[in-house]
N, C-alpha and C positions, 0 to 999 in steps of 0.2 A: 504493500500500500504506500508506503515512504516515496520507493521507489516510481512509483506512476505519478504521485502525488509532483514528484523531485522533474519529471517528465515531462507531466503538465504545467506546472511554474516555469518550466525551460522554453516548453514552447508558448506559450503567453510571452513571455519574453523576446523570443525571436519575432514575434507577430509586431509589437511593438513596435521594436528594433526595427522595421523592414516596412515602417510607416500603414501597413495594412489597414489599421485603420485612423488613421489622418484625415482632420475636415481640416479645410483650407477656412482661414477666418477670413470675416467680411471684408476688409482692407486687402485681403488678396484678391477674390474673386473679383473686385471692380478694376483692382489694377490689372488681370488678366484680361476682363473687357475694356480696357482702355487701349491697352498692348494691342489685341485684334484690332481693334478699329484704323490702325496707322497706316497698316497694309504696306507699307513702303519705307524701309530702312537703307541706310551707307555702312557698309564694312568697311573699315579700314586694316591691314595687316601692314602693320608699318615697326620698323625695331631696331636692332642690331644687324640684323641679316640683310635689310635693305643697304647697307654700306657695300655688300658684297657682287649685289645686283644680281645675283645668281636663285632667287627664291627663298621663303623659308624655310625650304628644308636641305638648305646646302652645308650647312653642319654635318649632319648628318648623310646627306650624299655622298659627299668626299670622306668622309671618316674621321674627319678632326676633331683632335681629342680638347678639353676644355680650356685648357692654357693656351694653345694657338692660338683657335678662333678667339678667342676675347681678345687679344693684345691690338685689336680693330678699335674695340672697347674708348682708347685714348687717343682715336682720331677722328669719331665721331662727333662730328659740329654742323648741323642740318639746320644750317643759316637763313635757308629761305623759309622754314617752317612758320605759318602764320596761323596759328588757329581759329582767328575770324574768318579771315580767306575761304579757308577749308569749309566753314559752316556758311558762308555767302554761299558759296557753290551749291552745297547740299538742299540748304533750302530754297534756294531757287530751280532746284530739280525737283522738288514736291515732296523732298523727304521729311519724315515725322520725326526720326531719331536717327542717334550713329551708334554706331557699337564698335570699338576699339580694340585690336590687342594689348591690352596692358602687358599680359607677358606671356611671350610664344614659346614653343619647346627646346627654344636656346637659353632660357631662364631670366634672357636679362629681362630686369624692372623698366618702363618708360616712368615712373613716378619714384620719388626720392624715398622709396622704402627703410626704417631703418630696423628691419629685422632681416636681411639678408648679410653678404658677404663684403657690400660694396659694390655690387653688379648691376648696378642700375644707373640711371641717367643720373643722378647728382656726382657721378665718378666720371665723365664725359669731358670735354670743354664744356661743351656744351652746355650743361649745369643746371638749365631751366627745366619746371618741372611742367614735362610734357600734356601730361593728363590734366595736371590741374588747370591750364591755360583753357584747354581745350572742353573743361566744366563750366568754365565761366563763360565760353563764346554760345554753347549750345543753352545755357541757362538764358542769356540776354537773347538769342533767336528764340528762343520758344521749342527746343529741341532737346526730346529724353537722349541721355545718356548713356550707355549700357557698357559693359568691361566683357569683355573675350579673357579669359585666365586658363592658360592651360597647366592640365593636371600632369601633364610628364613634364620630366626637367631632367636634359641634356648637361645640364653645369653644376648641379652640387650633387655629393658625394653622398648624402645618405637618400637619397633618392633611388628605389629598389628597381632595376634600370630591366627593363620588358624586349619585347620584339623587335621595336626599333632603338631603344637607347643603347642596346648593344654595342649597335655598329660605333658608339662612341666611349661606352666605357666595360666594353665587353661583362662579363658575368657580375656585373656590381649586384651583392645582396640589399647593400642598405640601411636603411634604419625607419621603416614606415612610422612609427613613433614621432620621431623628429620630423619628419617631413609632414607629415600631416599638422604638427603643433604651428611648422615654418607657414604653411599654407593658410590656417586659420588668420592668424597673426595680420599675414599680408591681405587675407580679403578683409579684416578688419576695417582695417586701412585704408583701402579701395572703397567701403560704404560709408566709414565715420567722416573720412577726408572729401569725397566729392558727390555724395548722394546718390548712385546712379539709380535705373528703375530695372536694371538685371544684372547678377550674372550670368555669363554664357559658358559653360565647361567645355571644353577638349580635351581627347587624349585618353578615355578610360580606356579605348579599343587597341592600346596599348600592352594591356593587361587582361584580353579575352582571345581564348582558342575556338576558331572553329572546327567540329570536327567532322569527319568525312562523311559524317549523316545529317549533317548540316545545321545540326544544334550547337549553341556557344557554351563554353565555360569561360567562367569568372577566375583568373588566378590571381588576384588580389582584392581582398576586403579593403576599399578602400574607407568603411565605416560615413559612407554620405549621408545617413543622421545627424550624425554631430555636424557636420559640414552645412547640410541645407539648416539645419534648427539654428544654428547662426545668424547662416543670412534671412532666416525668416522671419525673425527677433530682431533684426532691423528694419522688416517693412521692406523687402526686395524679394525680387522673383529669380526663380533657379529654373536655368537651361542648361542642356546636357548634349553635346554631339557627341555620345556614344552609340548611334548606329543600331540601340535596340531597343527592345518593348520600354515604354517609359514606368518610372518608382509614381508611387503614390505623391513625394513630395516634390516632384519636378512639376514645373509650372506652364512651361510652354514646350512644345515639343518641337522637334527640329529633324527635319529632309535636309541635310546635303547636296544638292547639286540634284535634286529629282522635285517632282511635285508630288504630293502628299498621296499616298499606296500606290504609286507605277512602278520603283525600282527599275527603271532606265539607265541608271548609270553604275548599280553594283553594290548602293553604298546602304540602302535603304533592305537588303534581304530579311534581316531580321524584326522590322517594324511593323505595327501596326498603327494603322488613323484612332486618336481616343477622342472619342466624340465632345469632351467635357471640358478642354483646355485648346488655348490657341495655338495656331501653328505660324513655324518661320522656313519659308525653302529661304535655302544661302544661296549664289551663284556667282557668277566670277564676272566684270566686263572683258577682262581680257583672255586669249583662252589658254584653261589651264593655268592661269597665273593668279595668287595671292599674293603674296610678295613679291616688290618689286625684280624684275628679272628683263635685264639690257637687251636683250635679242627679241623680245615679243614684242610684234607688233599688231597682233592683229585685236583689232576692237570691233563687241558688237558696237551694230547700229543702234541710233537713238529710236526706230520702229523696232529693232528684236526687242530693248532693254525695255519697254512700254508693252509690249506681247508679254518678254516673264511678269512685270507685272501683275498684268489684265488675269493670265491663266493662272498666275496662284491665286489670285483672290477670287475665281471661279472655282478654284477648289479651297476657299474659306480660310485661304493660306494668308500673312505677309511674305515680303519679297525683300530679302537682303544684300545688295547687289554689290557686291566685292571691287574696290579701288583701291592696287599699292602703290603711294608715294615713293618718290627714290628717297637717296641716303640725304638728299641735300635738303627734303620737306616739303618738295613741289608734289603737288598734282601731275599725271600726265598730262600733256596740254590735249590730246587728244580727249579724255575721259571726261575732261570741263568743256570740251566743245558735244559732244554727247549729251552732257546730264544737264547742258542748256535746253538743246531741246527736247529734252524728258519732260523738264519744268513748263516747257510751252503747253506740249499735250496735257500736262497734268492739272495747270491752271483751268483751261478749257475744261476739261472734262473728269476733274478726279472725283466729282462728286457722284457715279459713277460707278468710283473704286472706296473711297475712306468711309469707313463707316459701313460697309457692307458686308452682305455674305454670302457666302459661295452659292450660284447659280448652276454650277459645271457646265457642260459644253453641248452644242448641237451635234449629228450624228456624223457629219462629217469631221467633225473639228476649227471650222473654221469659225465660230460665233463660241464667246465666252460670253456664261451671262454670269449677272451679278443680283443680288436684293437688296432694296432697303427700304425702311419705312413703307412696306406693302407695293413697293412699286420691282419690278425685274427689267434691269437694264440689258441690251443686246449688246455686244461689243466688238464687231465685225473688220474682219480683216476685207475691203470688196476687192482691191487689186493685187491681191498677194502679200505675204508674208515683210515682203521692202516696202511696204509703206505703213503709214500711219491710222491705227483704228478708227474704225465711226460709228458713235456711240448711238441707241438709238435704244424709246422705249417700248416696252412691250405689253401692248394690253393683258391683264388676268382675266 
């Protein structure tokens, strides 16, 4: 009897533990309907690795081990970086919010953390604190905030190094302990210092096997209780690009590079649409690029990047559309002559898209509708894919 009794308190406990049963309180729930409603967000993947021009994931491409790559670290001075600029641009393309790398899986900080190593922007020339400039230009636009923090880390040493951090510090065990205390710490700091309205996770997929029956495991407890109970004790929302079924206390759920249940690109196999929370597809303007990288040049058009749009928010989705600045803090100049005319179409017609919800598509594909307020918008491509939608309503 002890024993089942010893059983059942265990599993009450893991039930717990594993958010099973979690209500979201009212301050969330409205901030999740606020969050849907924006349909239209800026990624920015901008960092250390933009010095390199080769992507963010050129660390780890080439194999550089952590003392290399940083010694870039002390010539980073990204002179032209204007954080107004950056937000003129944005919202004059129609965008609601931005979401930032604060820190990508080369560890370094853009904000003057001081519970790290010293690997952040206040060790630079450079000096200024990136994030926070860039809270107060989006605060004075009228534009939320959001942090990208990724959960792998290529640069410190008790960080329990997975599939990819391999290739850079080979069999490292770690100290999940410490890394998890480093990690609270700094989202801390990320929500007392600039308010944002998410964080965004990366990187759990780091730490999950698929296996040849096409079911994942998990090889590291990375304990996201404590983590999400944090930031939800501060009035913030949790997202997760980990690629699988979402936990009870993730807030918004996130497609990759695909619209919500198609897995067209590979990244979505293990997902499921959960009826109950908003959804973000990511995508890139340039192709295949997040971080800046010197040889791409190819950009969608200002009609595709208003197509992703249109089709996520026919499937009830927002649309977060990927710009990396180079090392020096510019914009592509190509990218701002685009999300010009994003903003033209969107002035016209975003009423539309903001504030609505998924309509899906006609049987061809080429008409996305939308709802709102009892009325279903039509949003038709008539000469093809190269031009620019036209909006039209639809009697019920």
């Amino acid at each position: 009897m002890r024993l089942n009794a010893a059983i059942a308190g265990f599993a009450a406990v893991m039930a717990l533990s594993s958010g099973a049963d979690y209500v979201p309180e009212n301050w969330n729930r409205e901030a999740r309907r606020k969050f849907a409603d924006c349909r239209f967000g800026i990624f920015i993947h901008w960092g250390l690795y933009s010095a390199y021009a080769q992507g963010e994931w050129y660390q780890q491409d080439v194999c550089l081990d952590t003392e290399t790559y940083g010694r870039i670290k002390d010539g980073f001075y990204p002179s032209k970086f204007n954080a107004k600029e950056w937000v003129r641009v944005f919202k004059d393309a129609g965008a609601k919010y931005v979401t930032i790398t604060s820190r990508h899986h080369d560890g370094f900080s853009l904000w003057p953390t001081k519970v790290d190593d010293g690997f952040n922007i206040s060790n630079t020339p450079f000096k200024r604190d990136v994030l926070g400039e860039l809270a107060v230009a989006c605060r004075e636009e009228g534009l939320q905030l959001n942090f990208y923090y990724s959960l792998m880390d290529w640069h410190r040493s008790d960080y329990p190094a997975g599939k990819t951090a391999r290739a850079v510090f080979g069999e490292q065990k770690g100290d999940y302990t410490s890394y998890k205390r480093f990690m609270m710490a700094q989202i801390s700091e990320l929500i007392d210092w600039y308010r944002p309205g998410v964080i965004w996770f990366d990187g759990e997929w780091e730490h999950v096997h698929r296996r040849s029956d096409g079911k994942t495991e998990r090889t590291l407890d990375w304990e996201f209780d404590d983590i999400y109970d944090l930031i939800h004790r501060k009035k913030v929302l949790v997202a997760n690009n980990n690629h699988l079924p979402m936990r009870p206390k993730e807030d918004v759920q996130l497609f990759e590079r695909d619209l919500p249940g198609e897995n067209k690109t590979g990244f979505s196999a293990g997902q499921t649409v959960v009826e109950d929370r908003p959804i973000e597809q990511c995508d890139v303007i340039q192709k295949n690029v997040w971080g800046y990288r010197i040889k791409e040049r190819e950009f969608r058009s200002a009609p595709d990047v208003v197509r992703l749009i249109v089709r996520a928010a026919a499937k009830d989705s927002n649309l977060l559309v990927n710009i990396g600045p180079d090392a020096s803090g510019r914009l592509p100049a190509k990218a701002v002559e685009v999300m010009r005319d994003v903003g033209v179409w969107m002035r016209e017609n975003g009423y539309a898209v903001y504030g609505s919800r998924g309509g899906g598509f006609s049987k061809d594909g080429g008409t996305a509708y939308t709802r709102k307020h009892g009325v279903t918008y039509a949003i038709s491509w008539t000469d093809g894919t190269n031009s620019m939608p036209r909006v039209s309503t639809v009697k019920n």
